[in-house]
C-alpha positions in Angstrom: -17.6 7.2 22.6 -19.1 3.9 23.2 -17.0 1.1 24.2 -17.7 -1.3 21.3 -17.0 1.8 18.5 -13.4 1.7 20.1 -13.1 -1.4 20.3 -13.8 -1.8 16.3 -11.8 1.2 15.4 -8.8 -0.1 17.0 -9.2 -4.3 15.4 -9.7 -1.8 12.0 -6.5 0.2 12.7 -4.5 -2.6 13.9 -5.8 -5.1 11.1 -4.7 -2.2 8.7 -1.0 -1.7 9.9 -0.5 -6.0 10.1 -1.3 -5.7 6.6 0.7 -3.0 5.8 3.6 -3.8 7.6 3.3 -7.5 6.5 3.5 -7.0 2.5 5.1 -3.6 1.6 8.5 -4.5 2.4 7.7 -7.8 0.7 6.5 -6.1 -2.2 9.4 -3.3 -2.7 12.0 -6.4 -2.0 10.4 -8.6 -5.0 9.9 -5.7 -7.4 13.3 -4.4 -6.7 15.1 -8.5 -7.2 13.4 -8.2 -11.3 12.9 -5.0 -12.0 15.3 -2.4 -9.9 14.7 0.4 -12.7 10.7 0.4 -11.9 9.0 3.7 -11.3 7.6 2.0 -8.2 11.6 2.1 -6.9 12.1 5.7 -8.2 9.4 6.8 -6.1 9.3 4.5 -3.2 7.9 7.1 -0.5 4.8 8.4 -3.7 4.3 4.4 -3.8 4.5 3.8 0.0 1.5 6.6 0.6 -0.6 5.6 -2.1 -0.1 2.1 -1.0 -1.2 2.8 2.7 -4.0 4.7 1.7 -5.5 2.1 -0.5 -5.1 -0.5 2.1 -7.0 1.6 4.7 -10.1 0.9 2.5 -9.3 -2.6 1.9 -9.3 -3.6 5.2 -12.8 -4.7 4.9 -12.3 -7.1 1.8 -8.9 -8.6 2.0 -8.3 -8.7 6.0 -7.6 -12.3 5.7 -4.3 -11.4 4.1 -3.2 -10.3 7.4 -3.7 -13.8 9.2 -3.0 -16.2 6.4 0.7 -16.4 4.8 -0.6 -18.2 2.2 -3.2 -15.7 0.9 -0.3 -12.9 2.2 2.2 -14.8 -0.3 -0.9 -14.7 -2.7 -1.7 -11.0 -2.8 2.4 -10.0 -2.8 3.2 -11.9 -6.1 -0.4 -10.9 -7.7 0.1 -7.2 -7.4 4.2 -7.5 -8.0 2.5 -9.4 -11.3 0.4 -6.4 -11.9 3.2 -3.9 -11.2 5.5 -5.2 -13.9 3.3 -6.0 -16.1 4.1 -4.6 -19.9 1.1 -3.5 -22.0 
């Protein structure tokens, strides 16, 4: 494998586990202060997989998330927002 094609993979992987490791436990923390009944709570690992998952493709659109705390702070209270959000 070239040099530069490992050099990518690893920023991608790396840039993928910052953001990971930088807003799930944010995430579970805030959903669990207002709402500790959520199904997100009930099934925490179910929520954790499907979480990382989705990240791994949205690496490429929101990576600023994982060098900004502002836009971090941002994207943990939008999608706590969309989480608890009644219809």
């Amino acid at each position: 494998m070239e040099l530069w094609l490992q050099v990518i993979v690893s920023v991608y992987i790396s840039t993928w586990l910052v953001m990971v490791l930088n807003t799930y436990f944010d995430i579970i923390r805030k959903i669990g202060n207002k709402s500790p009944n959520n199904l997100v709570m009930q099934y925490r690992i179910l929520h954790f997989l499907i979480y990382v998952i989705a990240m791994f493709f949205l690496v490429l659109f929101a990576f600023s998330i994982a060098f900004s705390d502002r836009k971090k702070e941002r994207w943990v209270n939008s999608y706590v927002s969309t989480i608890l959000e009644k219809k």
